[in-house]
Backbone as CSV, one residue per row, in Angstrom:
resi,resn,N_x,N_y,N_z,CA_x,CA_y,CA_z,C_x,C_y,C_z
1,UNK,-6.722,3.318,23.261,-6.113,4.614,23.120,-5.119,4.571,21.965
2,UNK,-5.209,5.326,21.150,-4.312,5.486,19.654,-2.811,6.262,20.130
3,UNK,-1.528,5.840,19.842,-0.213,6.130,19.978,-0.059,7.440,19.739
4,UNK,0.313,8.589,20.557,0.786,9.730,19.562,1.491,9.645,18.174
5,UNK,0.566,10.440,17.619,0.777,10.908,16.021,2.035,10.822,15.814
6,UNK,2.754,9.981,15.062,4.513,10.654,14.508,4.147,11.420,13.048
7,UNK,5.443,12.377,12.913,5.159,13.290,11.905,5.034,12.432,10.578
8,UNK,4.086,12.530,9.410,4.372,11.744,8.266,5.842,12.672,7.767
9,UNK,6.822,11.750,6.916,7.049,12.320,6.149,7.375,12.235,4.381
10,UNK,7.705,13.187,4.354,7.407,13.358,2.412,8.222,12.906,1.614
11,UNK,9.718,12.368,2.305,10.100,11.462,1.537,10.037,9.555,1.397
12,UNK,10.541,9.039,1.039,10.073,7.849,0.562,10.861,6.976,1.772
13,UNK,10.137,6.161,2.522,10.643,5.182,2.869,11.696,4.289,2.041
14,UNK,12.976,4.040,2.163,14.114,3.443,1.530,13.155,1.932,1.162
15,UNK,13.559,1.938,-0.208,13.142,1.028,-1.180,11.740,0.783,-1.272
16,UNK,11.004,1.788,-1.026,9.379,2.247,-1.653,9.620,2.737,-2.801
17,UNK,8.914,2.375,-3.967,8.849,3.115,-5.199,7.698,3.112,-5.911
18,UNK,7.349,4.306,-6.451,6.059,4.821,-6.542,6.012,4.274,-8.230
19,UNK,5.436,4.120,-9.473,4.801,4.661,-10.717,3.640,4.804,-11.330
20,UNK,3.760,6.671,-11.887,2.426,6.695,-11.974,2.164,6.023,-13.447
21,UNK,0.746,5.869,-13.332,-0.113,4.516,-14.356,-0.980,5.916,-14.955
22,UNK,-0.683,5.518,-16.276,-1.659,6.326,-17.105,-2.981,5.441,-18.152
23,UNK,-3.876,6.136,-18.234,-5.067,5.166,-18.661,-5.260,6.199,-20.075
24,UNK,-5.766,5.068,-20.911,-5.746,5.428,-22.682,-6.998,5.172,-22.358
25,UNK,-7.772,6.129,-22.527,-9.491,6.140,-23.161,-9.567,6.088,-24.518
26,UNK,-10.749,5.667,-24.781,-11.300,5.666,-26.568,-12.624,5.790,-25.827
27,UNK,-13.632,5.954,-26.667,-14.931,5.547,-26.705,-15.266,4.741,-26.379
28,UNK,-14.827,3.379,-26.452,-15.521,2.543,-25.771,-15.073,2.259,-24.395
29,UNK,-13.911,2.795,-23.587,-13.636,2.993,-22.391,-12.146,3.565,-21.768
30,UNK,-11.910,2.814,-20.846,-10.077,2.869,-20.774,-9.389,1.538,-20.884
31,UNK,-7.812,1.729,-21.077,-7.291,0.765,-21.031,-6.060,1.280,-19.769
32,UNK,-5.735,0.495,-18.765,-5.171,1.107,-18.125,-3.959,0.218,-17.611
33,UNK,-2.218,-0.171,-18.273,-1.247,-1.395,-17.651,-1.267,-0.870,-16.327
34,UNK,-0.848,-2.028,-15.483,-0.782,-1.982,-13.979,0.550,-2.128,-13.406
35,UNK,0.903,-3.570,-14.119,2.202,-4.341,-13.878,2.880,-5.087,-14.848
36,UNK,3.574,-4.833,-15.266,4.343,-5.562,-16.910,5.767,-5.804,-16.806
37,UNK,6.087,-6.429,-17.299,7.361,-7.812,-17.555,8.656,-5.802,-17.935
38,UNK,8.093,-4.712,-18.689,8.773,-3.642,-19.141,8.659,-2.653,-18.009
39,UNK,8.332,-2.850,-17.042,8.146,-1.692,-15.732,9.828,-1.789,-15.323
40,UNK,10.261,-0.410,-14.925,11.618,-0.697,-14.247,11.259,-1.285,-12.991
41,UNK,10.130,-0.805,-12.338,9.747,-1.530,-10.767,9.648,-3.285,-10.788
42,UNK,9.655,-3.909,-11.958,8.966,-5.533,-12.245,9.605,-6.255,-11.520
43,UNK,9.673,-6.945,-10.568,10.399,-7.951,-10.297,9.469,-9.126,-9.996
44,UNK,8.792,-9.578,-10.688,8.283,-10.879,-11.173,6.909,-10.653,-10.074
45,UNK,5.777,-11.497,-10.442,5.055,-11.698,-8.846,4.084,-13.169,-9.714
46,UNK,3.988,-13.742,-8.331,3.328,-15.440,-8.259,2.073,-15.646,-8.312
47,UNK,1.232,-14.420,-8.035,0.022,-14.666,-8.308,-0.422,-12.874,-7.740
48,UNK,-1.665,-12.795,-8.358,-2.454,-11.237,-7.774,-3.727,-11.574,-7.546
49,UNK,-4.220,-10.426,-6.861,-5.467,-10.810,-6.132,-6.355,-9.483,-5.984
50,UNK,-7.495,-8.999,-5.517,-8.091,-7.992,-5.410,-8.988,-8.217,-3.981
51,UNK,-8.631,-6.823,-3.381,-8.738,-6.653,-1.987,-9.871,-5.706,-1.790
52,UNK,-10.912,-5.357,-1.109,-11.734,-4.071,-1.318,-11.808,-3.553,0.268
53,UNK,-12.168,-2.712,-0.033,-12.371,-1.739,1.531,-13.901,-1.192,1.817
54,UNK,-14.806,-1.006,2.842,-15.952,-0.083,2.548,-15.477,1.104,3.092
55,UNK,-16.366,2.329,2.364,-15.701,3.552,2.836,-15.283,3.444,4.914
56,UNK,-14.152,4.212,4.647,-13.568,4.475,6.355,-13.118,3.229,6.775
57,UNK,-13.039,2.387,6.630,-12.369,0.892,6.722,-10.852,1.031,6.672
58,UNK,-10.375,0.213,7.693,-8.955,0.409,7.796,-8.588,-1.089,7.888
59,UNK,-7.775,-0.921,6.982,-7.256,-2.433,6.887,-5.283,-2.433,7.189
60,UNK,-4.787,-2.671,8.173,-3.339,-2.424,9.274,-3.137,-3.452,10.357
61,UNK,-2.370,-3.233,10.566,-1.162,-3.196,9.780,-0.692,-5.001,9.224
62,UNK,0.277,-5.314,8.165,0.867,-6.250,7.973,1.999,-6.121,7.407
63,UNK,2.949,-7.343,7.464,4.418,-6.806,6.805,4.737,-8.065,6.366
64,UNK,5.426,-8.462,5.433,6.146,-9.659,5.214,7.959,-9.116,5.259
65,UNK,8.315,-10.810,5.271,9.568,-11.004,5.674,10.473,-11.268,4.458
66,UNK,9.590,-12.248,3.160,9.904,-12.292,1.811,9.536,-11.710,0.807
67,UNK,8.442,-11.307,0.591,7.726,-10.602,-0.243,7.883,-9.220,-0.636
68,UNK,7.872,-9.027,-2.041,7.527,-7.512,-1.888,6.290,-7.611,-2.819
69,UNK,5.137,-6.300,-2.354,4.145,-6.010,-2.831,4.091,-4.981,-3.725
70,UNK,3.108,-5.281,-4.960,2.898,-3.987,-5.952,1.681,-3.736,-5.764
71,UNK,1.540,-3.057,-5.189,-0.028,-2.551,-5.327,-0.899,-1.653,-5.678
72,UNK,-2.080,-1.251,-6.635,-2.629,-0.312,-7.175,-4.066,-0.659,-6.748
73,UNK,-4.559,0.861,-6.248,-5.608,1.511,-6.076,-6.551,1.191,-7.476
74,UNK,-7.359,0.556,-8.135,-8.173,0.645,-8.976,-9.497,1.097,-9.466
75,UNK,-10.237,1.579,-8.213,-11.530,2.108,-8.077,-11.646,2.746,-6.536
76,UNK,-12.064,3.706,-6.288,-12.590,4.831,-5.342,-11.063,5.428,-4.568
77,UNK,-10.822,5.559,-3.574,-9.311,6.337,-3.382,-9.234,5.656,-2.014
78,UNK,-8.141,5.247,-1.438,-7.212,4.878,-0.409,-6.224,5.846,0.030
79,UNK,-5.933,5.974,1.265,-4.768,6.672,2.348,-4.320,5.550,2.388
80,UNK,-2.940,5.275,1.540,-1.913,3.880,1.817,-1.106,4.084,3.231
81,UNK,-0.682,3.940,4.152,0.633,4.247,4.873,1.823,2.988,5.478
82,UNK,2.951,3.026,5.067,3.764,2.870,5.088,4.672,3.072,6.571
83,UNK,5.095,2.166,7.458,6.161,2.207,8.861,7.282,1.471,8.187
84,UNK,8.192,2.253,8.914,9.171,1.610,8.134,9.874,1.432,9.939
85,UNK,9.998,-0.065,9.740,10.389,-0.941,11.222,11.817,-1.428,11.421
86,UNK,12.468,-1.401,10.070,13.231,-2.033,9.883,14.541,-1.690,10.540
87,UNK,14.971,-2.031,11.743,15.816,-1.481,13.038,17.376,-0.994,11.870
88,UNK,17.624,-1.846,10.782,18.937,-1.347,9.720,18.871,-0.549,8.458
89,UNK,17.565,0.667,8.451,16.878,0.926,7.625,17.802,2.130,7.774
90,UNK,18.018,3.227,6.938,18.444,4.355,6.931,17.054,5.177,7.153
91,UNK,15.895,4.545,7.197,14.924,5.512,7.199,14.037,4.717,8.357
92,UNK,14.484,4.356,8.688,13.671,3.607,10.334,13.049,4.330,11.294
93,UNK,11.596,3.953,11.274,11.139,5.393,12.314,9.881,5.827,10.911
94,UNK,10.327,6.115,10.233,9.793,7.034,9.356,8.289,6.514,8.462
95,UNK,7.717,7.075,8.577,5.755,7.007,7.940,5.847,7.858,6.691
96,UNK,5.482,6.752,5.647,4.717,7.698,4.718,3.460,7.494,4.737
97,UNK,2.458,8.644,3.797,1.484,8.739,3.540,1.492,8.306,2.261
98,UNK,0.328,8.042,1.027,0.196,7.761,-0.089,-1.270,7.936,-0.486
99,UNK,-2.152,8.791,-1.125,-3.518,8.484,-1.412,-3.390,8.422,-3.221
100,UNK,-4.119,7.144,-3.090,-3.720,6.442,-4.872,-5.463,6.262,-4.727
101,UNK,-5.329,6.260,-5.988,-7.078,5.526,-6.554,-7.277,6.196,-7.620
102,UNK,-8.651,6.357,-8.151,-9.166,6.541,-9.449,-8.500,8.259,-9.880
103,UNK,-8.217,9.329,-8.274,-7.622,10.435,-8.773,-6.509,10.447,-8.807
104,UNK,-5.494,9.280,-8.735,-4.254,9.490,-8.668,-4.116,8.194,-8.646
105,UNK,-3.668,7.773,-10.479,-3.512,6.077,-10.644,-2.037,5.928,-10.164
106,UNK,-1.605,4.991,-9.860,-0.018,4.616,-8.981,0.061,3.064,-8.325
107,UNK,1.236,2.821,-9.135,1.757,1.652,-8.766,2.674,2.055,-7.498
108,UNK,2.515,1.156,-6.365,3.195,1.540,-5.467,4.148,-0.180,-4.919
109,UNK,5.326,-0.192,-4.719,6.120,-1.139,-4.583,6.652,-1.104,-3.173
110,UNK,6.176,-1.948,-2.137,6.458,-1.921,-0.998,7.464,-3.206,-0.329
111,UNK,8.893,-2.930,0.022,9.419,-3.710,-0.076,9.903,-4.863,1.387
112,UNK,9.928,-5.739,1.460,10.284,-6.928,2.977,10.142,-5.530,3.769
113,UNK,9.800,-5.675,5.176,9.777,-5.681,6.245,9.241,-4.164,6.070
114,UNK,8.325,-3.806,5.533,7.704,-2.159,5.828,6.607,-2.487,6.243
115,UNK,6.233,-2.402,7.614,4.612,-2.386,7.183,3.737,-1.598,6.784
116,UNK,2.676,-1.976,6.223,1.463,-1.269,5.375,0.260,-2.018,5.639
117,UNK,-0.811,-0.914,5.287,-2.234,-1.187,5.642,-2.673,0.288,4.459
118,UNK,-3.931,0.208,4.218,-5.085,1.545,3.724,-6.285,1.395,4.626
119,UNK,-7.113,2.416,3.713,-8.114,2.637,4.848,-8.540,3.914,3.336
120,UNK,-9.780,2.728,3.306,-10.695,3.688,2.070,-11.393,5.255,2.710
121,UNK,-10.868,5.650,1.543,-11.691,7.824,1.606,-12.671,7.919,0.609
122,UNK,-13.226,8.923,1.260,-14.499,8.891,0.281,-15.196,8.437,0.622
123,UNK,-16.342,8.090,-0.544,-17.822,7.497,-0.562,-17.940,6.232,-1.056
124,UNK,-16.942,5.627,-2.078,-17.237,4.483,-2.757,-16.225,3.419,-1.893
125,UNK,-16.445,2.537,-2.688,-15.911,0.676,-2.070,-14.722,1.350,-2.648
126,UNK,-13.292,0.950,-1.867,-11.873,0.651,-2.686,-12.076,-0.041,-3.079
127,UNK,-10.924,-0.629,-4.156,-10.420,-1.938,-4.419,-8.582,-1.619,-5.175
128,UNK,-8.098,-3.077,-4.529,-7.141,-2.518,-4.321,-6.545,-3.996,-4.756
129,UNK,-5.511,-3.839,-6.057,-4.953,-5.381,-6.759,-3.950,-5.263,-6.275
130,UNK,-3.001,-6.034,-5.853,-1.578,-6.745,-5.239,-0.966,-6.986,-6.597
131,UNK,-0.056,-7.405,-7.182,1.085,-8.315,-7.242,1.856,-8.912,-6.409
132,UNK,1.662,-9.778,-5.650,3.077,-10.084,-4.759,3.996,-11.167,-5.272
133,UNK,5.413,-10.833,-4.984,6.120,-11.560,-5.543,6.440,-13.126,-5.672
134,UNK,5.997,-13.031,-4.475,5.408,-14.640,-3.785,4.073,-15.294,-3.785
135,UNK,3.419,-16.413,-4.218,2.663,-17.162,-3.681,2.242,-17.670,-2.587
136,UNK,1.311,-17.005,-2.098,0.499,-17.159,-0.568,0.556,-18.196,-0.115
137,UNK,1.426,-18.874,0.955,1.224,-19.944,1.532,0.110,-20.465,3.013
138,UNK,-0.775,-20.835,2.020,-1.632,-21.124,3.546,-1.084,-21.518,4.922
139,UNK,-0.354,-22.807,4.361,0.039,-23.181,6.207,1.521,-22.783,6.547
140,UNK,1.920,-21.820,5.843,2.901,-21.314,6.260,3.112,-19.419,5.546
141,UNK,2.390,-18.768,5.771,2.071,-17.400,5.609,3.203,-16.741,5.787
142,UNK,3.682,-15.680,4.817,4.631,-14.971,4.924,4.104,-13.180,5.571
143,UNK,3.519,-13.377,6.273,2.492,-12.093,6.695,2.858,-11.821,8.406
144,UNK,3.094,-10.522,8.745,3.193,-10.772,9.977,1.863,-9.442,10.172
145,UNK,0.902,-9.699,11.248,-0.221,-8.986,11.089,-0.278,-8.390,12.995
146,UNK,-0.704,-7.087,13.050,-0.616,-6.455,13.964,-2.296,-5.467,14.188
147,UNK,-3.015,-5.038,15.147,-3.778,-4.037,14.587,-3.873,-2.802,14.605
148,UNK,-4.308,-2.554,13.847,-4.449,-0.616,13.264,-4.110,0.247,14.322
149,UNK,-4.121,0.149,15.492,-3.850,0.996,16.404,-2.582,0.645,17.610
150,UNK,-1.902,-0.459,17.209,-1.171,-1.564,17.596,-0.109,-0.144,18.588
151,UNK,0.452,-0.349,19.500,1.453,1.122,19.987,2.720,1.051,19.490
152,UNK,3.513,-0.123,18.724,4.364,0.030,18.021,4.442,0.939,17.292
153,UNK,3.398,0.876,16.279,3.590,2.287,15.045,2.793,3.758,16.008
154,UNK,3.462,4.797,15.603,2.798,5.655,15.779,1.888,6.511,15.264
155,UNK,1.046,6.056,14.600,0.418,6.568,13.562,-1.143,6.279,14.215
156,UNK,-1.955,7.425,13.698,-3.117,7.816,14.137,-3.973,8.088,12.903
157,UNK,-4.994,6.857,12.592,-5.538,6.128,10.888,-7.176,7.744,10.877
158,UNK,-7.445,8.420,11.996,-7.888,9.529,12.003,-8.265,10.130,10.945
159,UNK,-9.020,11.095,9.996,-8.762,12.032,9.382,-8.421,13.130,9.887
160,UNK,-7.349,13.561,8.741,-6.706,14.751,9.354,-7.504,16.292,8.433
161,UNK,-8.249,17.298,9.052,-8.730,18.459,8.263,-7.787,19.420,8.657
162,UNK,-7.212,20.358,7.900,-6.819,21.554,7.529,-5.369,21.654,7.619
């Protein structure tokens, strides 16, 4: 049984920060920066990786304790969402929504203790590159992992029409 719905809302979970990514076409294609040393969002990351989704796939929840994540939508579109758990948060309680991908390029910066998950829309495969600031430790993982329907969060991974 899925948790009653909490309301999303439209402002930003405290220390989420969004930038949008613009792509330079020519003829022979695009060029599109993601993450650069000149971003005001940069704060370094240890390695990146690429994640994919098949359409309607929900991938939820996880959070780290050190890390913060940059992550961009690169091909087909994602519903990102965002809990913000953090019991000393000024915004504790509070869900955002986010749909990033090929119609809406965006670096999104998710910081210690929020958790997040997507869940590909549409028809095509996501894929979805990280920066994290940290290097993945196998035998000691900075990930705390819960699932998609877990009753902690209240959030309902559903589509919502009208």
């Amino acid at each position: 049984m899925s948790p009653e719905p909490s309301a999303v809302h439209p402002e930003p979970i405290a220390g989420v920060c969004t930038q949008q990514l613009r792509a330079i076409p020519d003829e022979r294609g695009r060029l599109m920066e993601l993450y650069s040393e000149g971003s005001d969002l940069f704060v370094g990351f240890a390695h990146s990786y690429l994640t994919t989704a098949y359409p309607g796939v929900v991938k939820a929840w996880h959070l780290h304790r050190e890390q913060i994540d940059n992550m961009a939508a690169v091909h087909g579109m994602v519903k990102l969402v965002l809990f913000d758990g953090r019991p000393d948060s000024p915004t504790h309680g509070r869900i955002n929504e986010l749909f990033i991908g090929q119609h809406n390029t965006m670096l999104v910066q998710i910081p210690c203790g929020v958790f997040h998950g997507f869940k590909a829309i549409g028809g095509a495969e996501a894929m979805v590159i990280n920066f994290p600031s940290r290097a993945y430790r196998h035998e000691d993982p900075d990930e705390i992992r819960i699932p998609p329907d877990h009753p902690s969060i209240p959030y309902d991974w559903a589509r919502k029409d009208g």
